[in-house]
N, C-alpha and C positions, 0 to 999 in steps of 0.2 A: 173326447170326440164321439158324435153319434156314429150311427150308420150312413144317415145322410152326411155327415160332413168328411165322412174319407175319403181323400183322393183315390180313385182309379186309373187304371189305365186306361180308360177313355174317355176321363178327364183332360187326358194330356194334349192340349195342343200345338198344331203345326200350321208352318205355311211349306203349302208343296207349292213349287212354281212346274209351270209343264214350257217350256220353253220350246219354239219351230217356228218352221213357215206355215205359211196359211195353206190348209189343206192338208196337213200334217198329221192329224189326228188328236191332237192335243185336248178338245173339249167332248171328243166322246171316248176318252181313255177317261178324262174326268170324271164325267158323269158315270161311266160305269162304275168305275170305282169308287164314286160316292153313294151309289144303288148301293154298294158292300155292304160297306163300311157303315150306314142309316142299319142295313138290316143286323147290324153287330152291333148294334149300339154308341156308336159314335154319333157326336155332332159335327155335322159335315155343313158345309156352304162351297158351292162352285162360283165364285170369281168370275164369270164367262167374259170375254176382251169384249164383246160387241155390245153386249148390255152396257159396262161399264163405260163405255166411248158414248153409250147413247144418255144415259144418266147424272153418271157423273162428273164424267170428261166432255160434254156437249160443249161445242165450239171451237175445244182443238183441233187441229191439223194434223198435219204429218210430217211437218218439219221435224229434224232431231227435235230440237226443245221441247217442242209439242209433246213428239214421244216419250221423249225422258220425264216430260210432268206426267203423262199420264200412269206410266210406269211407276213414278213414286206414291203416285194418288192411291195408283192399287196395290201398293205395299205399304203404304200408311195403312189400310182396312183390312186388310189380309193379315197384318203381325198385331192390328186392336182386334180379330177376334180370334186370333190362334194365341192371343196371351188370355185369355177367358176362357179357352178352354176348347177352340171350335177346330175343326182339321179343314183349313183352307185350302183348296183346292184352288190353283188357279193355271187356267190353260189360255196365256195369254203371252204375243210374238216372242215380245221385249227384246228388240233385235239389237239392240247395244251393250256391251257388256259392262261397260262402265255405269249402264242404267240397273241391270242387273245385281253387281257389287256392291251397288247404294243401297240395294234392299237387305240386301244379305245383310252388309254392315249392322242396319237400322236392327234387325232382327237379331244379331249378335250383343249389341250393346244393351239391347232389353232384356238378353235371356232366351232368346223365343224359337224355338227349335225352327230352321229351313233348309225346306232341298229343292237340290236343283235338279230340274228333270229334262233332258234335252230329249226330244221325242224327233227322232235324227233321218224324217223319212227326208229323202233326196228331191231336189225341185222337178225333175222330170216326171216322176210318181205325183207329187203335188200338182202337178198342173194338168195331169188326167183325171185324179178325182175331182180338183175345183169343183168343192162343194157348193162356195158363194158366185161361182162364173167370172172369180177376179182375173186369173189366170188367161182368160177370152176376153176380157174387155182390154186386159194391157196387150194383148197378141193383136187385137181390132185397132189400138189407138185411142179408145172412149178413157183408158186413165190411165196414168205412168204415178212413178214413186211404191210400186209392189215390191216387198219385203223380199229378196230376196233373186228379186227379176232388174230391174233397175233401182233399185234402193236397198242399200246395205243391209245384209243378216250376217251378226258375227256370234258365229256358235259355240257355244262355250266350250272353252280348253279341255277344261279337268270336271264337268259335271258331279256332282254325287251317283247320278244313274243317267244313262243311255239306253234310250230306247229304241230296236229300231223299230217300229210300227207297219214299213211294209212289207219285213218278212215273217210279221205272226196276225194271227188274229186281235180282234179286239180284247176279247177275255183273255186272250192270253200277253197282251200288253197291261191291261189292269190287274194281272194278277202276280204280276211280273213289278209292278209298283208297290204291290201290298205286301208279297213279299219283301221288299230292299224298307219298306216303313215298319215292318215286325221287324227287323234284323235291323235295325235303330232305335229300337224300344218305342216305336210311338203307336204301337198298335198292342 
């Protein structure tokens, strides 16, 4: 084997899931910690729920099924590049567990290292930052079926990690991530 051809350790890839409600913090723990992790040398990709709905997932709903395919759509791409080698990052609701466990599964039977990360801020907190103004348009009437307000969020039992995100800062919820992914060997 060359130089080039040895694995490293940031060769090794993952899928982190960031699991919550909308306005949770979930995709800017992400990207923080994907700023890291690029500047350490990993190959990183953030997953973000809203891109993938508008790209990949276009024309689903929000029925369970809906949700559940779109959940699998993003855990079929999330374990094809965390098994190449990429640390996926994804901070996306996935508000059913049994939607959840499918991915895990999927990840488990290929080998492909995944965590679960419940980023466990409380809906009353979420619904003051409403970053997207979901939280005020379901309080107005303008849309019902929000995650966690009139449509089910079932949060996982036994996570890998907990995070609560509105009792620390940012940096120190991604750094609070990157710790629990060195103390799993994936960093």
């Amino acid at each position: 084997m060359t130089d080039h051809e040895e694995t490293t350790v940031t060769d090794q890839g993952a899928t982190i899931w960031l699991t919550g409600l909308p306005s949770a913090g979930k995709t800017t723990i992400a990207r923080t910690l994907a700023r890291t992790l690029r500047d350490g040398g990993h190959r990183v990709e953030v997953l973000d729920g809203d891109e993938i709905r508008e790209f990949l997932s276009a024309g689903l709903g929000f029925t369970r099924e809906d949700r559940h395919t779109n959940v699998q759509r993003i855990g079929f791409v999330a374990e094809l590049l965390a098994s190449n080698g990429v640390k996926a990052l994804v901070p996306v609701i996935a508000p059913y567990a049994d939607s959840r466990e499918a991915v895990r599964k999927r990840h488990e039977r290929n080998g492909t290292p995944y965590v679960e990360v419940h980023v466990a801020t409380p809906v009353e907190v979420c619904s003051v930052r409403d970053v997207k103004g979901l939280y005020a348009k379901q309080a107005a009437g303008e849309i019902s079926g929000l995650t966690g307000v009139d449509d089910p969020y079932e949060p996982p039992e036994a996570p890998d990690l907990r995070i609560e995100a509105h009792r620390q800062s940012v940096t120190e919820s991604a750094a609070t991530l990157h710790a629990a992914l060195t103390e799993r060997g994936l960093l």
